[in-house]
C-alpha positions, 0 to 999 in steps of 0.5 A: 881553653886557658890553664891559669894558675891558682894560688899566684899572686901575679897577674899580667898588669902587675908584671908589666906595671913591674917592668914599666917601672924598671924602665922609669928608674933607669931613665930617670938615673940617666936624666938625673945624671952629670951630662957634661961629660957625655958623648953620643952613647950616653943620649942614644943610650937615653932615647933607646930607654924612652922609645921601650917605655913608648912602645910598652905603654902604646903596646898595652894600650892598643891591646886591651881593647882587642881582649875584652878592654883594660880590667881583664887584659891586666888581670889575666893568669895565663900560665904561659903569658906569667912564665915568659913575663916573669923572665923578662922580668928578671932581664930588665931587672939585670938590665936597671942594675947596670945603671944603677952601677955605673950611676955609683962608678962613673965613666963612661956608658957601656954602648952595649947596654943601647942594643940590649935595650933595643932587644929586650924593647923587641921582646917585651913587645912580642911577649904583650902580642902573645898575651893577647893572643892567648886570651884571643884564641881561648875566646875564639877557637880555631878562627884566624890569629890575632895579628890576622884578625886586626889586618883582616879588620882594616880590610873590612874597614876600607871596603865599608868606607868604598861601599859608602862612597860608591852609595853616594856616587848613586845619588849623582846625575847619570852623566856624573855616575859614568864618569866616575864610574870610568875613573875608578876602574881606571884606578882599580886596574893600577891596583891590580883589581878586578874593576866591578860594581860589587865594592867588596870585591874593589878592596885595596889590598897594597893599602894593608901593607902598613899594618902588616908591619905593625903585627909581625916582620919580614926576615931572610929566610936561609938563603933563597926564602923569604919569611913573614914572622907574626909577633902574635902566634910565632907562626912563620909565613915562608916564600920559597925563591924569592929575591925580594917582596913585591910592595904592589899586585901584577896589574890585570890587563885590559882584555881577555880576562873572564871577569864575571863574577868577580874574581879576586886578583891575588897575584903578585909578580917577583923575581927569583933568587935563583933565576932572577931573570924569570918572573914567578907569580906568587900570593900577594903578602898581605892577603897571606898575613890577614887569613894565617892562623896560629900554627898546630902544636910542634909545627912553625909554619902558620895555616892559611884559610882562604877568604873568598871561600868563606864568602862563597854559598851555592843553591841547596837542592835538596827536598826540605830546602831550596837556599843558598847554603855557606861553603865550609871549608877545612877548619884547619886550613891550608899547610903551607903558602904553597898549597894556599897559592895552589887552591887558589890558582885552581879555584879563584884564578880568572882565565884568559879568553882565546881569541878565535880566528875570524876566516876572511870571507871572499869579495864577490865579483860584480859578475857574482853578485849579480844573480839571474834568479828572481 
C-alpha cells in the first residue's frame, strides 16, 4: 500500500512541471545568447538540453496512461517518488544557475555541464519509471514489474496479430493453406520456435528486443557477468559467464525433437567469458525481462515467474469436480535467473528422440524361399 503524505503541497506534476521549466529557462538562455563566438561545445551543450526536455515530456506522456491516465499520475503524493523528485529538483536547479552564470560572465561554456546534462536526462528518466511503478504496484500487488508488464504487453500483442493472420490463412483454399502453412514454419524454425498450429505458442520473442531497451539496460557486470538493469523496479538481472548477449534464440533442428504439445523454445546459444570456445545455453533475455518482478525489500536481484506455467492447467479428479483446474505457481518467483533457467530445463525443455537401430534382416536364398510345405 502507497504511504502518501498529508500536509505536502507537492504532488508529482508540480515537480515535474518544476524541473521542465528548469529545463526551458536554461534553453532558452543558451538560444537567446551571442552565437558568433561559439565552438562546438556551445551547440552540443544546446541539444543535450533539448533531447532532457524531449525524453522528459515523451517520459510523462507514455506513463500516465499506464497508471490510470494523466489526472492521477500528476496528482500522485507518494512519499518516496516526492523524496527523489525533490533532489532532482535542487540538481537541476544547481545545473539552470550555471547558465545563468556564465550568460553574466561570458566565455566560453563549461563541456562538462553537457555530460552532467546527459546525466541528470538519465536520472530524471529513471525517477518518472519509478513513479509509475509505485502507483503500479499498489494497484497490482506482487504481479510482474511495470517495465515487464509493458514487454509482456507487446508480446501479447504480436501473438494477437499472429492469431488473426493464421484465422484469415483458413478462409484460403487447401492448396494455398499448405503452402503457407510450409512457409511459416519454415520461417518459425529461423526464429528459434516451435513450428505448431497453436499461434500463441508461434510468438517471436527477437521481435521484443527494442522494447527491452526502452525499459531498462544492459551493463557489465564485474568481470565475467552480464546484468539487464530495469529502470522501473531497480531489480537487476544477472548472467553469469557471459561474453556477450546473444541478439537471436538457438535455431530448433529439424528432427528429433519431441514437439508435441508445443514446447517453448527459450534457449539461447552464448559463449563464455571464461572459456570463449565452449557454447553455454542460457534463457533467451527477453523472456527473463517480460516475467521479472520487483526485487524483496534489502535484496537487488529481481524475481522471476515462469510464463508457460501460469498457462498451464491439468484435469481435477476430485468427487465434486471434474475440470481443467489453473496451476499456481510460487507467487514470489524464481530467486535468480539460474533457478528460473533450471525449472526450465526440467519442466519446459523439449527432449531429443533416440534413434533405435533397425537389425538388417538376412537376404533369403532362392533355395530358402522356396518351401516344400503347401
Amino acid at each position: 500500500m502507497s504511504r502518501r503524505g498529508g500536509g505536502e503541497a507537492d504532488t508529482v506534476g508540480s515537480l515535474l512541471a518544476s524541473i521542465a521549466t528548469l529545463l526551458n529557462d536554461s534553453l532558452r538562455i543558451l538560444m537567446f545568447a551571442d552565437k558568433r563566438q561559439w565552438g562546438p561545445d556551445e551547440f552540443e551543450q544546446i541539444r543535450a538540453l533539448e533531447r532532457a526536455l524531449d525524453e522528459a515530456k515523451k517520459d510523462y506522456q507514455e506513463l500516465s496512461p499506464l497508471v490510470n491516465g494523466e489526472f492521477y499520475y500528476q496528482n500522485d503524493r507518494t512519499i518516496e517518488t516526492l523524496v527523489e523528485l525533490r533532489a532532482l529538483q535542487v540538481k537541476f536547479q544547481s545545473h539552470a544557475q550555471n547558465f545563468k552564470d556564465w550568460a553574466r560572465q561570458g566565455g566560453p561554456i563549461n563541456p562538462i555541464w553537457s555530460r552532467e546534462t546527459v546525466q541528470l536526462r538519465r536520472e530524471l528518466h529513471r525517477a518518472q519509471c519509478r513513479a509509475a511503478r509505485r502507483i503500479f504496484d499498489a494497484e497490482q500487488d506482487g504481479s510482474r514489474c511495470l517495465g515487464a508488464f509493458q514487454v509482456y504487453r507487446q508480446q501479447k500483442r504480436n501473438e494477437a496479430e499472429r492469431a488473426k493472420r493464421q484465422k484469415e490463412r483458413q478462409d484460403l483454399p487447401p492448396w494455398q493453406q499448405q503452402h503457407e502453412r510450409a512457409v511459416s514454419e519454415e520461417d518459425a524454425r529461423q526464429r528459434g520456435e516451435v513450428p505448431s498450429d497453436d499461434p500463441t505458442r508461434r510468438n517471436s520473442l527477437e521481435a521484443l528486443v527494442p522494447c527491452c531497451n526502452a525499459v531498462g539496460k544492459f551493463e557489465r557486470l564485474g568481470e565475467h557477468d552480464i546484468a539487464f538493469v530495469c529502470d522501473f523496479c531497480d531489480g537487476f538481472i544477472v548472467w553469469q559467464d557471459l561474453s556477450s548477449m546473444p541478439a537471436a534464440r538457438a535455431p530448433l533442428p529439424s528432427s528429433g525433437v519431441v514437439s508435441v504439445g508445443g514446447y517453448p523454445n527459450w534457449q539461447a546459444q552464448a559463449l563464455g567469458h571464461e572459456k570463449q570456445t565452449e557454447e553455454k545455453t542460457v534463457v533467451f533475455a527477453p523472456l527473463a525481462i517480460a516475467n521479472h518482478m520487483p526485487p524483496e525489500p534489502g535484496e537487488w536481484q529481481a524475481r522471476l515467474s515462469c510464463p508457460y506455467c501460469d498457462e498451464y492447467t491439468y484435469f481435477d479428479q476430485g468427487e465434486d469436480s471434474e475440470e481443467d483446474v489453473k496451476y499456481v505457481q510460487d507467487e514470489k518467483g524464481f530467486e535468480s535467473l539460474q533457478a528460473f533457467q533450471a525449472h526450465l530445463e526440467w519442466y519446459h525443455t523439449a527432449m531429443a528422440v533416440p534413434t533405435l537401430p533397425v537389425p538388417k534382416l538376412p537376404i533369403p536364398t532362392p533355395s530358402a524361399s522356396n518351401c516344400a510345405v503347401m
